[in-house]
C-alpha positions as protocol buffer text, in pm:
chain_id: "A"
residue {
  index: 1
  type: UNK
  ca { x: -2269 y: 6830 z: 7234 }
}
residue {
  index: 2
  type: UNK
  ca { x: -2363 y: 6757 z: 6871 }
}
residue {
  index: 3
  type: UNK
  ca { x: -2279 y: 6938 z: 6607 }
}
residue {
  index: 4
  type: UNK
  ca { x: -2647 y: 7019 z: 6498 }
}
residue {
  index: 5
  type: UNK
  ca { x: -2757 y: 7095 z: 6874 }
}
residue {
  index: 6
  type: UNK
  ca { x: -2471 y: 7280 z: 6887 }
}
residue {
  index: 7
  type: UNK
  ca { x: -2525 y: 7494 z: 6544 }
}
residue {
  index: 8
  type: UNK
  ca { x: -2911 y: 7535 z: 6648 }
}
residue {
  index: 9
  type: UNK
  ca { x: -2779 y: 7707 z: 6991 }
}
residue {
  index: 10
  type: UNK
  ca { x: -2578 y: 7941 z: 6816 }
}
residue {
  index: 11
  type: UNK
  ca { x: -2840 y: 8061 z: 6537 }
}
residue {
  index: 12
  type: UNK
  ca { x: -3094 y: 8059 z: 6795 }
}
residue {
  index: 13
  type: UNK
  ca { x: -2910 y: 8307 z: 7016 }
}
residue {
  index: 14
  type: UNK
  ca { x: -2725 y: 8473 z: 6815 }
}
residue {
  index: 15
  type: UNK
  ca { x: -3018 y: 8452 z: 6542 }
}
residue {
  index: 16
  type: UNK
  ca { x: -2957 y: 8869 z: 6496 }
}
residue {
  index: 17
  type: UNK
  ca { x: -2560 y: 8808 z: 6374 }
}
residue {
  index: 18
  type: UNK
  ca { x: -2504 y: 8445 z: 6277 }
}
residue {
  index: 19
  type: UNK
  ca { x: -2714 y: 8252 z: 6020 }
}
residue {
  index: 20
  type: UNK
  ca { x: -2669 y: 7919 z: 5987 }
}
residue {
  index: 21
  type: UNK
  ca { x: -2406 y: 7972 z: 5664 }
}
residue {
  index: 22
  type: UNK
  ca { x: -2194 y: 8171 z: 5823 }
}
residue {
  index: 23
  type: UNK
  ca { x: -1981 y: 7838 z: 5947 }
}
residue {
  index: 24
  type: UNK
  ca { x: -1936 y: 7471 z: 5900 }
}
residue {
  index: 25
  type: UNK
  ca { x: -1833 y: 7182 z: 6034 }
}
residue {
  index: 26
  type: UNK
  ca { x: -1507 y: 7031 z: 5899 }
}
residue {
  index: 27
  type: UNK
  ca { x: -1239 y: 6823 z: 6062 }
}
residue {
  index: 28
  type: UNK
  ca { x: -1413 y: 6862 z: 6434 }
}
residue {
  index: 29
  type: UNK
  ca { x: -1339 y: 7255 z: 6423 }
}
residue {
  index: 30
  type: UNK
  ca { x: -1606 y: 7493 z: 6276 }
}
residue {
  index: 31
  type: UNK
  ca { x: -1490 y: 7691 z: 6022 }
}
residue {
  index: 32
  type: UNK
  ca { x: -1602 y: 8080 z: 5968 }
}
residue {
  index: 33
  type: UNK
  ca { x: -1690 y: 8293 z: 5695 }
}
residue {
  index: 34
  type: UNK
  ca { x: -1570 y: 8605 z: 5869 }
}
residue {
  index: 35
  type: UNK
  ca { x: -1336 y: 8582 z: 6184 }
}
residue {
  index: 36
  type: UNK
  ca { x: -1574 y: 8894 z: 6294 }
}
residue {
  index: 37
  type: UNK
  ca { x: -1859 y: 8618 z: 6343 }
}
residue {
  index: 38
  type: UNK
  ca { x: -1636 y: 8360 z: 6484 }
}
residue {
  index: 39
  type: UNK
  ca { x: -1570 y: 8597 z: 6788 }
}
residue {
  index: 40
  type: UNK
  ca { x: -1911 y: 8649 z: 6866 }
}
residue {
  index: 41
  type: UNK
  ca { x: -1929 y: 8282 z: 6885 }
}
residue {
  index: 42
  type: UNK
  ca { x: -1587 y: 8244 z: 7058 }
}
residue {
  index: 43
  type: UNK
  ca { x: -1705 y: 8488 z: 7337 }
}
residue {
  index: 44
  type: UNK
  ca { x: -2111 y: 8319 z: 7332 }
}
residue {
  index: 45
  type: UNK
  ca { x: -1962 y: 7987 z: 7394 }
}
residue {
  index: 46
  type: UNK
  ca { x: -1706 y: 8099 z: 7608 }
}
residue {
  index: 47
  type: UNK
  ca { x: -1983 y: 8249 z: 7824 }
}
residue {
  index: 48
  type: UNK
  ca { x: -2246 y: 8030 z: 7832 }
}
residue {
  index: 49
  type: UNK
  ca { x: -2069 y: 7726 z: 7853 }
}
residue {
  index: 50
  type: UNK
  ca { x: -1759 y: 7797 z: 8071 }
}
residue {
  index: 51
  type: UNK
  ca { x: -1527 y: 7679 z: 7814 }
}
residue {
  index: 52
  type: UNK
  ca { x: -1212 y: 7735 z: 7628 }
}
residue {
  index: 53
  type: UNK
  ca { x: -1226 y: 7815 z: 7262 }
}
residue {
  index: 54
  type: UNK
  ca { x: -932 y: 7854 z: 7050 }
}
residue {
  index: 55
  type: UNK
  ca { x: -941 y: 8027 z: 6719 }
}
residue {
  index: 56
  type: UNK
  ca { x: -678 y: 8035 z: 6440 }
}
residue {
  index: 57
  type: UNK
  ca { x: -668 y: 8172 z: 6052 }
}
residue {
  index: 58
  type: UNK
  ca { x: -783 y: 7911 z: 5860 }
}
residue {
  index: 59
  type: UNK
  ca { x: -652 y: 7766 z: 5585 }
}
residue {
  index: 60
  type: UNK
  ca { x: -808 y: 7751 z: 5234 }
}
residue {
  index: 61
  type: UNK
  ca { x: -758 y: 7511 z: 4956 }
}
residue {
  index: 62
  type: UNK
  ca { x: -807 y: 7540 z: 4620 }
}
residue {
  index: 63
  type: UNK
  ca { x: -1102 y: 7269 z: 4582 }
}
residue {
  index: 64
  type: UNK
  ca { x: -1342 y: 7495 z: 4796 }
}
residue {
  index: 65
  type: UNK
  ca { x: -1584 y: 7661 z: 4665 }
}
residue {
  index: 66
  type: UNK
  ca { x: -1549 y: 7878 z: 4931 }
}
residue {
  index: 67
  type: UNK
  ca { x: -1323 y: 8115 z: 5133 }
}
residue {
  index: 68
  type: UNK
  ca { x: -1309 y: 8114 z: 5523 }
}
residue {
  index: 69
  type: UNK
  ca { x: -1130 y: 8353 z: 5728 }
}
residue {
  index: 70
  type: UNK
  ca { x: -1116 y: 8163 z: 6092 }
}
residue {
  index: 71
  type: UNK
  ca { x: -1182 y: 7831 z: 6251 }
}
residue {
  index: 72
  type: UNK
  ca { x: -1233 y: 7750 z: 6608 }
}
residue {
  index: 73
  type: UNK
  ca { x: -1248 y: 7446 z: 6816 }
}
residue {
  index: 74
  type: UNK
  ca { x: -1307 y: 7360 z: 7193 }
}
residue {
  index: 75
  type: UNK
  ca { x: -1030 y: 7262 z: 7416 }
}
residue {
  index: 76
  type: UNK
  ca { x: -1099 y: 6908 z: 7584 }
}
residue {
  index: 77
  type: UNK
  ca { x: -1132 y: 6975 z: 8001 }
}
């Protein structure tokens, strides 16, 4: 899956807790804002998808402009 088709799925049905800036692609593993919204995708796409998810802290640098707490990727089958 893309990552756009995949980002649409998520804000679409999850459109009441996750907006599209709550995560980002980077390195093939979204990254998270808040590791309380990257649960609520970790157990969506575990779910819907039949898939394994893993989730670790993530790790900020100090060129982003941003902090994130968690970041996630899907385990090859």
């Amino acid at each position: 899956m893309k990552y756009v088709t995949l980002k649409q799925d998520i804000c679409k049905n999850l459109s009441s807790t996750i907006q599209a800036e709550d995560f980002f692609l980077l390195e093939g593993k979204l990254i998270f804002v808040l590791h309380e919204k990257a649960m609520q995708v970790k157990d969506y796409l575990e779910k819907t998808y039949d898939i394994k998810v893993h989730t670790q802290l993530t790790r900020n640098w100090p060129h982003w402009d941003q902090e994130y707490e968690t970041e996630m990727w899907i385990q090859n089958k």
